[in-house]
N, C-alpha and C positions, 0 to 999 in steps of 0.2 A: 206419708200417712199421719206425721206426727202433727201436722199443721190442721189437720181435719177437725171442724167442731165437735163440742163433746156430743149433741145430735146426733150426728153423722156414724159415728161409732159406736152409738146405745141402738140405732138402728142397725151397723154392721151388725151390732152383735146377736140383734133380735134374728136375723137372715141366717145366722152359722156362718160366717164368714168367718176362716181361722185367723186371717194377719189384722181384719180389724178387732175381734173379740183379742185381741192380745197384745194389739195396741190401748182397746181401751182398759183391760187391766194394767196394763204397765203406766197406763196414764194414772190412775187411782188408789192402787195397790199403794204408797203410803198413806196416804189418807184415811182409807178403810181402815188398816192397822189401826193408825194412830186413833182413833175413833174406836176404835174396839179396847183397844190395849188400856184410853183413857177411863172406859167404863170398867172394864173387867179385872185390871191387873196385871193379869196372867198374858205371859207372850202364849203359850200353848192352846189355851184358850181363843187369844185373839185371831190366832192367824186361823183355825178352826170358823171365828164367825167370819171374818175376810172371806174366805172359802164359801160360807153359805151364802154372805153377800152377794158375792158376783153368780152365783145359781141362780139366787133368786132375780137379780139385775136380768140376766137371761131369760128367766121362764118369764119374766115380766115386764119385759123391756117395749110391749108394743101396747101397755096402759099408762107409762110415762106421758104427762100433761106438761108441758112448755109452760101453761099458763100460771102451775102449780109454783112453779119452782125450777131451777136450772136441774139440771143433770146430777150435777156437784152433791144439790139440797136432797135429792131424792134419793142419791146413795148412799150418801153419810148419814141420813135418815136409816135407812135400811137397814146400816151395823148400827146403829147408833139402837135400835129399837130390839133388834136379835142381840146384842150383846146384854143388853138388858134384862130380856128375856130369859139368858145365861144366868146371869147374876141371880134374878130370882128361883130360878131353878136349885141351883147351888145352894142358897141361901137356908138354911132349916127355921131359922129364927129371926122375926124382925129386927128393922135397924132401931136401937136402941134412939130416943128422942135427945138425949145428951149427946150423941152423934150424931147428929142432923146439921148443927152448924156446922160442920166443919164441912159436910157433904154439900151443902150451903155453897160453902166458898168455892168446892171442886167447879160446881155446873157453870161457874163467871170464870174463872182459871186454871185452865189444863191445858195440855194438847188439844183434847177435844175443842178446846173457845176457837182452837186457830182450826183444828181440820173443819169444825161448822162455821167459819168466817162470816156466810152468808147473812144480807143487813137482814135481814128478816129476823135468824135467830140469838143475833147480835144485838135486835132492839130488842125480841124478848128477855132476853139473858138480863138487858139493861133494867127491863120495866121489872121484874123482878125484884131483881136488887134493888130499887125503890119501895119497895112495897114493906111496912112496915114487918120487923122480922116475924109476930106470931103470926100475920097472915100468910107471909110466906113459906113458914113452917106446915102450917095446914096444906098450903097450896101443894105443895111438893111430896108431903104424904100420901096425900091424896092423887094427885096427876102424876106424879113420876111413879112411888110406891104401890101404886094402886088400893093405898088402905081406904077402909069405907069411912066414913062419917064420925061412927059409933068408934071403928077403931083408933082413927086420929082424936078424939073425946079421952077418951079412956089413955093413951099416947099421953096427951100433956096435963092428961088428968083435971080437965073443966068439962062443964057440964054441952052435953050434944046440939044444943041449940046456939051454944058459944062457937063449936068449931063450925058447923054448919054455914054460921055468920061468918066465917072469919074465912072460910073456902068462897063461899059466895062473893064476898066485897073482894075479896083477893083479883077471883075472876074478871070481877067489872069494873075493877080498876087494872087490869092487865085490856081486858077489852078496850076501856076509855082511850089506854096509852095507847096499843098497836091499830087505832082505827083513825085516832085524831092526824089530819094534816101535819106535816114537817113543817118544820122552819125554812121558810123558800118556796115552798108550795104553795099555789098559787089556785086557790077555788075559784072557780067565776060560775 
């Protein structure tokens, strides 16, 4: 069972099949952790969203798209999104903007860079870190944080049409990068 692709076993698990749903946790189950524990801190916590991870892998294992993304990208999304979700829950009070950089550096260098390996979030992670640091500080407010506009504004303290701009260009230069051909690719 161990040789079986990750496929194969997101669909055991979709069917209630108990040796493949328990194969494919025992195939994942560090990763999840690690992916959770990288977001949240807390082991208590993480092993908590691991647990809702794979419920939710289960109730939703038969809208899994191949096209999307591997298995791997879809689950590690999954904690990656609910532990977050934690965090903000927990959270009473905004991250402070003198601690952004350093949360900065987390999203390119944790556990979590290796359990989300996948090139996809590997070149975003890159094109990021390209990105001039205030537009990436808006960027991450705003898309990760979920702050508005006004509130990234008021955050680094300039005026609402500067962050605006500086979410905006962020984006489509995050666009420009993850849509432009590779080096080696070959358009005809």
């Amino acid at each position: 069972m161990g040789r079986l692709p990750d496929e194969a076993l997101l669909s055991g698990l979709a069917t209630g099949d108990p040796e493949l749903a328990l194969t494919f946790v025992r195939r994942f189950q560090h990763r999840v952790f690690g992916v959770a524990m990288a977001v949240t801190g807390d082991p208590q916590l993480a092993e908590d969203i691991a647990q809702q991870t794979f419920e939710r892998a289960w109730r939703h294992a038969q809208i899994y798209d191949s096209r999307r993304g591997s298995v791997t990208t879809w689950l590690t999304t999954i904690a990656h999104n609910l532990a977050i979700d934690a965090v903000r829950a927990r959270r009473t009070e905004p991250v402070a903007p003198e601690d952004l950089d350093a949360l900065l550096g987390v999203v390119t260098e944790t556990p979590e860079r290796w359990a989300l390996a996948d090139e996809a979030s590997s070149q975003l992670r890159a094109a990021v870190a390209r990105l001039p640091r205030e537009q990436a500080r808006a960027l991450v407010m705003a898309g990760v944080y979920g702050m508005t506009a006004q509130q990234v504004a008021e955050a680094e303290k300039i005026p609402l049409g500067t962050a605006k701009t500086r979410i905006r260009a962020a984006m489509q230069k995050l666009r420009t990068a993850l849509t432009s051909p590779k080096r080696g690719d070959h358009v005809e």
